[in-house]
C-alpha positions as CSV (number, residue, x, y, z in Angstrom):
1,X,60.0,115.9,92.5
2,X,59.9,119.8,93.9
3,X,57.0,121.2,94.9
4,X,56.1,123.3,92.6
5,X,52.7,124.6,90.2
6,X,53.7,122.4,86.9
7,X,50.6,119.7,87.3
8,X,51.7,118.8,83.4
9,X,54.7,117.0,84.7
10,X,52.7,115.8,87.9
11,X,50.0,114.5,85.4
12,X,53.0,112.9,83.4
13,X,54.7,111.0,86.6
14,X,50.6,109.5,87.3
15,X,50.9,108.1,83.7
16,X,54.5,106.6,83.8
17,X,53.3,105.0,87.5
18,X,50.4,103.3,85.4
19,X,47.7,105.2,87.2
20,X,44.9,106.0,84.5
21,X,42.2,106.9,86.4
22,X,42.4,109.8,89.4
23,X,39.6,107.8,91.2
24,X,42.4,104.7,92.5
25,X,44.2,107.2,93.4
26,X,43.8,108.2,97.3
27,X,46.1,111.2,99.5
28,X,47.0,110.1,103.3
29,X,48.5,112.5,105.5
30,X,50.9,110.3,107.9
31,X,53.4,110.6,111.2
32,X,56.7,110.3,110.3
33,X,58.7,110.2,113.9
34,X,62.5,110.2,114.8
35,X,62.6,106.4,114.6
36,X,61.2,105.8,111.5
37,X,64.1,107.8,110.0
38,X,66.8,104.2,110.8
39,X,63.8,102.6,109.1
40,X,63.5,104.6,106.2
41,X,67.4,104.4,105.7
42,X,67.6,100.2,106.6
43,X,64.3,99.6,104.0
44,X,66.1,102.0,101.4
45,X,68.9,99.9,101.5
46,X,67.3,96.7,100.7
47,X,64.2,97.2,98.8
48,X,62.9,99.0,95.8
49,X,59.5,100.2,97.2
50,X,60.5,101.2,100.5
51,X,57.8,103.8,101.2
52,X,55.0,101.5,100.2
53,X,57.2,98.6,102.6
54,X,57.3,101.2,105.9
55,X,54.2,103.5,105.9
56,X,51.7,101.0,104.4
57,X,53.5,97.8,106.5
58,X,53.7,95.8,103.4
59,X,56.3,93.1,103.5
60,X,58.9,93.9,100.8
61,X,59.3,91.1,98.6
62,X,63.1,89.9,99.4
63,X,65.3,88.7,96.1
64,X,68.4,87.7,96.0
65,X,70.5,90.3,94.5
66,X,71.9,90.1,91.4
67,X,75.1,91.1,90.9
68,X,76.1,92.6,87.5
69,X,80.0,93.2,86.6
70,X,80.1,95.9,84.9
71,X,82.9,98.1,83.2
72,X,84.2,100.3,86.0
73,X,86.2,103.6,84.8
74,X,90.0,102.5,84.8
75,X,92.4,104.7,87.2
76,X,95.9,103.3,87.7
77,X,98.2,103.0,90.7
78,X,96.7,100.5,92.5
79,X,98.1,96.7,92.4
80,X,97.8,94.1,95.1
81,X,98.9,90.8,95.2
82,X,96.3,88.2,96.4
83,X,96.5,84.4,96.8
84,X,92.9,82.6,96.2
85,X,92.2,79.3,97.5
86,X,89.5,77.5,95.3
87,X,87.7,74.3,95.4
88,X,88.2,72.6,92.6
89,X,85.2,70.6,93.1
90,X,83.0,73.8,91.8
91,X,85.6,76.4,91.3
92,X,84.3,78.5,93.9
93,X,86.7,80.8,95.9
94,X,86.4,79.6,99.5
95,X,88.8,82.9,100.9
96,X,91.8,84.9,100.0
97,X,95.2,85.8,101.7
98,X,96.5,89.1,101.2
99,X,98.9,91.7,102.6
100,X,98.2,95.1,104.5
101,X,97.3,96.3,101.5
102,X,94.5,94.2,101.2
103,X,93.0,94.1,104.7
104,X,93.0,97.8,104.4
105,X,91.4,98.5,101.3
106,X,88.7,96.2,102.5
107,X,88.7,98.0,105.6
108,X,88.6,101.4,103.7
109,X,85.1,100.3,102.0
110,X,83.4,101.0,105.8
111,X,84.6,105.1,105.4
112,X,83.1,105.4,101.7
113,X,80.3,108.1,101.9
114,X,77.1,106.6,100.0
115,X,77.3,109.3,97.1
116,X,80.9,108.7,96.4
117,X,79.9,104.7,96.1
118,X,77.5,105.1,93.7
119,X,79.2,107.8,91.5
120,X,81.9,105.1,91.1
121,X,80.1,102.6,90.2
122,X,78.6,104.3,88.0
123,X,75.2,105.3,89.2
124,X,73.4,101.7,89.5
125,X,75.0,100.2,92.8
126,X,71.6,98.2,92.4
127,X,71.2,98.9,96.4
128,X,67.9,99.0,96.8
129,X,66.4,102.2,96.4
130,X,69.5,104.1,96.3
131,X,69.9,104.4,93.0
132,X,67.1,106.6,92.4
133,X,67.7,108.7,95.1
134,X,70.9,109.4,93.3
135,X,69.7,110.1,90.1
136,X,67.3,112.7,91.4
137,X,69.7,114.6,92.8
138,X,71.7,114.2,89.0
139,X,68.7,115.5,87.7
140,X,67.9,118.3,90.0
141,X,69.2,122.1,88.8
142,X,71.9,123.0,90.8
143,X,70.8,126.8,90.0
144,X,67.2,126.4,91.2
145,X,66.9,123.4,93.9
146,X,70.0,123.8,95.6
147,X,72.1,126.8,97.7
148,X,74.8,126.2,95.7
149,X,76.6,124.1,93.4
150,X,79.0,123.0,96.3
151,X,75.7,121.9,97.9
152,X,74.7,119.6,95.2
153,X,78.4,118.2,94.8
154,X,78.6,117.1,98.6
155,X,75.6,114.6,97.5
156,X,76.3,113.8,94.0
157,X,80.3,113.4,94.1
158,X,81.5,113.3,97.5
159,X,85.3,113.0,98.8
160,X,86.7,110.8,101.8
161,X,87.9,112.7,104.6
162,X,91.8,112.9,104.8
163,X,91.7,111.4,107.9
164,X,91.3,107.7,105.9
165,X,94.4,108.2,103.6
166,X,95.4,105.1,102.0
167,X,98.1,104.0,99.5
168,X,95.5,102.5,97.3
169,X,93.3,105.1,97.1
170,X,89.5,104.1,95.9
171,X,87.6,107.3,96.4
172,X,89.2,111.0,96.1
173,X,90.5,112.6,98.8
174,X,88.8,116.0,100.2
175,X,91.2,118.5,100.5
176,X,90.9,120.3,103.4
177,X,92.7,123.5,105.1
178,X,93.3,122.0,108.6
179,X,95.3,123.9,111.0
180,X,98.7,123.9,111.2
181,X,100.5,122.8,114.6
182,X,103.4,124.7,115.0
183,X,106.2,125.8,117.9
184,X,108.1,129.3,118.4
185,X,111.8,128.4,118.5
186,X,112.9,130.7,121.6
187,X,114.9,129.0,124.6
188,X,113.1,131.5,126.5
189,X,109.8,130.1,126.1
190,X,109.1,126.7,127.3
191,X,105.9,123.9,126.7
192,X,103.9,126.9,124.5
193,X,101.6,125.2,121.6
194,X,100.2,127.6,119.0
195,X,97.4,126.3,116.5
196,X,98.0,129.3,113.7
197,X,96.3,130.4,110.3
198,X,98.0,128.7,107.3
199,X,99.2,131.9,105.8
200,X,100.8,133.3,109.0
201,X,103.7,130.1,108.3
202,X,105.2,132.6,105.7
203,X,105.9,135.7,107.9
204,X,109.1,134.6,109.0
205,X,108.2,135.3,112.7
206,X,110.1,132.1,113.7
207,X,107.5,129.3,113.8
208,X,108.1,126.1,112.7
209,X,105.3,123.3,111.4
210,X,104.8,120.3,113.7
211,X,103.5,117.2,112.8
212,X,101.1,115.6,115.2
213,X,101.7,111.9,115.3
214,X,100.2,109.3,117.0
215,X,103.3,107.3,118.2
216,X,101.5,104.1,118.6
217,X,100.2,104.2,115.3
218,X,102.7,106.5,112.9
219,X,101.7,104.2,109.7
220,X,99.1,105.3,107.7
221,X,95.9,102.7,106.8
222,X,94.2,100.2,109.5
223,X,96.2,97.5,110.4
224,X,99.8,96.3,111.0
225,X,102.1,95.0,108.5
226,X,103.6,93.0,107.5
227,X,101.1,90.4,108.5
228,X,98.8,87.9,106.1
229,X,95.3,88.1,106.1
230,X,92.4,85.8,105.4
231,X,88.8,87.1,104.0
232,X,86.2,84.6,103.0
233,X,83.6,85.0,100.5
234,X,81.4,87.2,102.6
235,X,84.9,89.6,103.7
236,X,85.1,88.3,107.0
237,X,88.6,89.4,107.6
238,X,91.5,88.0,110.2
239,X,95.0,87.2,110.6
240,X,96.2,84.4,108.7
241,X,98.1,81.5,110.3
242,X,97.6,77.7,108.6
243,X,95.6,76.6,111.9
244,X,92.9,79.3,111.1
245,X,93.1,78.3,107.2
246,X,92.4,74.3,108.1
247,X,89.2,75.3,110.7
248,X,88.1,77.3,107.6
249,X,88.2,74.4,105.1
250,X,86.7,72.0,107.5
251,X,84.2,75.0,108.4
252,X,83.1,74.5,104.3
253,X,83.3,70.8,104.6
254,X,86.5,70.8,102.2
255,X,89.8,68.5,102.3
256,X,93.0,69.6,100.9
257,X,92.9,67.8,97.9
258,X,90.4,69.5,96.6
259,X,91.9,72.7,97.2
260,X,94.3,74.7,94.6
261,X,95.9,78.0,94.8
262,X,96.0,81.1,92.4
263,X,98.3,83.9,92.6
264,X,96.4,87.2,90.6
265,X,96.9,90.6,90.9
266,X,94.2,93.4,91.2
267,X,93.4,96.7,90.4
268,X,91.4,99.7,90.4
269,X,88.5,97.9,88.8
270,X,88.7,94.9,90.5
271,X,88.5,96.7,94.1
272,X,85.6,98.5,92.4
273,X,83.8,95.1,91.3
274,X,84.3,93.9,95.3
275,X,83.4,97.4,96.6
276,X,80.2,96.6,94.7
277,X,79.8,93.1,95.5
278,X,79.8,93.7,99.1
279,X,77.5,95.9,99.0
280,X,74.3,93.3,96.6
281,X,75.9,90.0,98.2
282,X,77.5,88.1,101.2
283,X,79.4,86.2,98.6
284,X,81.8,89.4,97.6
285,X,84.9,87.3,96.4
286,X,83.1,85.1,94.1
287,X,80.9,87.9,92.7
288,X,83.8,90.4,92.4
289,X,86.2,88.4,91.3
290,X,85.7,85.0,90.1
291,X,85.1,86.8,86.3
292,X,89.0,86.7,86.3
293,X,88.6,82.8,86.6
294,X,86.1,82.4,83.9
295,X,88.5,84.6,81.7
296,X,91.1,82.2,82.1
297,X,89.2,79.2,81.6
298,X,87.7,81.1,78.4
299,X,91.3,81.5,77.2
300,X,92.2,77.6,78.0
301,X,89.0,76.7,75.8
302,X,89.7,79.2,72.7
303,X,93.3,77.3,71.9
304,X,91.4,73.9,71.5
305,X,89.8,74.8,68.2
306,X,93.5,76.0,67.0
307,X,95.1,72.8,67.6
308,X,92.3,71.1,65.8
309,X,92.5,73.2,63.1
310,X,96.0,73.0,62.4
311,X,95.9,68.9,62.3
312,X,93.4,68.8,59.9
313,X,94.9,71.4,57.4
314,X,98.0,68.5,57.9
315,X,96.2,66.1,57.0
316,X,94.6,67.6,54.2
317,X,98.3,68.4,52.9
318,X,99.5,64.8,53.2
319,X,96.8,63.2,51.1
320,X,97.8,65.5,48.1
């Protein structure tokens, strides 16, 4: 809340905390150092109280998350194929094998500013504290509390750098006016580099863009193609090969015959449901996507009662 004279709305916030009388209310003046900053962000990432967990020392009362699919805003173009490998046992996904498509949108969620994480999902992330802090700054005049309305955006809705470009792109790109790399074609001037103003390509003064490539890495995303790649349920990722698949079954105490495969395709939402998973669990794949298996198994179960239905309006027929 700003610092400001209005003790109507201070009076207001007392009341919605509960607080009734001024006497159980006390005002500590406290150090706050360079290290307790990492401890402010770690305890805001986990718990709901987190000033009452680091400057009074109280333990934080540890949950296990809950994880809540909820209806992500829909934004086509992305589709990628994914095999699942579930025990039939419990029908829980024990890991997945996808493409470079895949591996590098899972890789992609380790780039996502915090602000841009949260404004896709929606505002509740249910990350510990970071929710609130998000809405505050929703709530906050952009015209009063902030330099500018550029200012507030940075926090509230901020892009990915352009340096993480991606096929399957989750998050909005920031466009940026980098400098242009160019070269003066002259056979009389040799090995001369020029880093010039965007504009100045348009002069017709005989410069010509370059494009800097790395040459051991001209692709864009994180990883090499066209490999297979393995995550378990808590999106440890590595190359796939059917030795590391067998030390992962035995690892989860499964035999093959209790194993069956499922080919689905995802999209937007559903990198959004694992985006979110990852962040509330360490069991991302089951939480983010096993409501595509309960859809299909809910689909199985709803053509029973047809069947049914339709033998007894035979029967009925015959005795007439």
């Amino acid at each position: 809340m700003p610092n400001t004279a209005d003790y109507i709305t201070s009076f207001a916030l007392l009341q919605n905390l509960g607080i009734e009388s001024i006497s159980s209310v006390k005002e500590m003046t406290l150090n706050f150092p360079k290290d307790k900053v990492l401890d402010l962000l770690k305890c805001s990432l986990f718990s709901q109280s987190c000033l009452t967990n680091l400057f009074l020392e109280k333990k934080p009362n540890l949950q296990m998350s809950r994880f809540l699919y909820g209806s992500f805003e829909n934004s086509g173009g992305i589709q990628i194929n994914l095999k699942l490998f579930i025990r039939k046992a419990d029908a829980k996904i024990l890991f997945a094998v996808g493409g470079k498509d895949f591996a590098d949108m899972l890789l992609s969620f380790l780039t996502f500013p915090l602000g841009g994480v949260v404004r896709k999902l929606g505002g509740t992330s249910h990350l510990g504290s970071i929710d609130g802090l998000y809405k505050s700054v929703a709530d906050l005049d952009e015209n009063i509390h902030f330099n500018s309305k550029d200012a507030k955006n940075k926090l509230f809705d901020p892009d990915l750098l352009p340096f993480f470009k991606l096929t399957n792109q989750i998050l909005p790109m920031l466009n940026l006016n980098l400098p242009y790399y160019c070269y003066h074609e002259d056979e009389t001037i040799v090995h001369l580099q020029y880093s010039i103003e965007i504009q100045s390509l348009n002069t017709g003064c005989g410069f010509k863009e370059m494009l800097p490539i790395n040459p051991e890495s001209p692709a864009e995303g994180f990883v090499h193609e066209p490999e297979m790649y393995v995550a378990t349920d808590d999106l440890v990722l590595a190359p796939f090969s059917l030795s590391s698949s067998l030390k992962l079954l035995n690892r989860l105490n499964t035999v093959l015959g209790d194993v069956k495969e499922k080919v689905i395709t995802i999209g937007f939402k559903e990198c959004l449901s694992l985006l979110n998973a990852s962040l509330t669990s360490t069991s991302a794949l089951n939480n983010g996507l096993g409501h595509l298996l309960k859809e299909v198994q809910t689909g199985e179960m709803r053509t029973v009662p047809v069947k049914i239905q339709l033998k007894a309006r035979t029967l009925i027929r015959s005795k007439r």
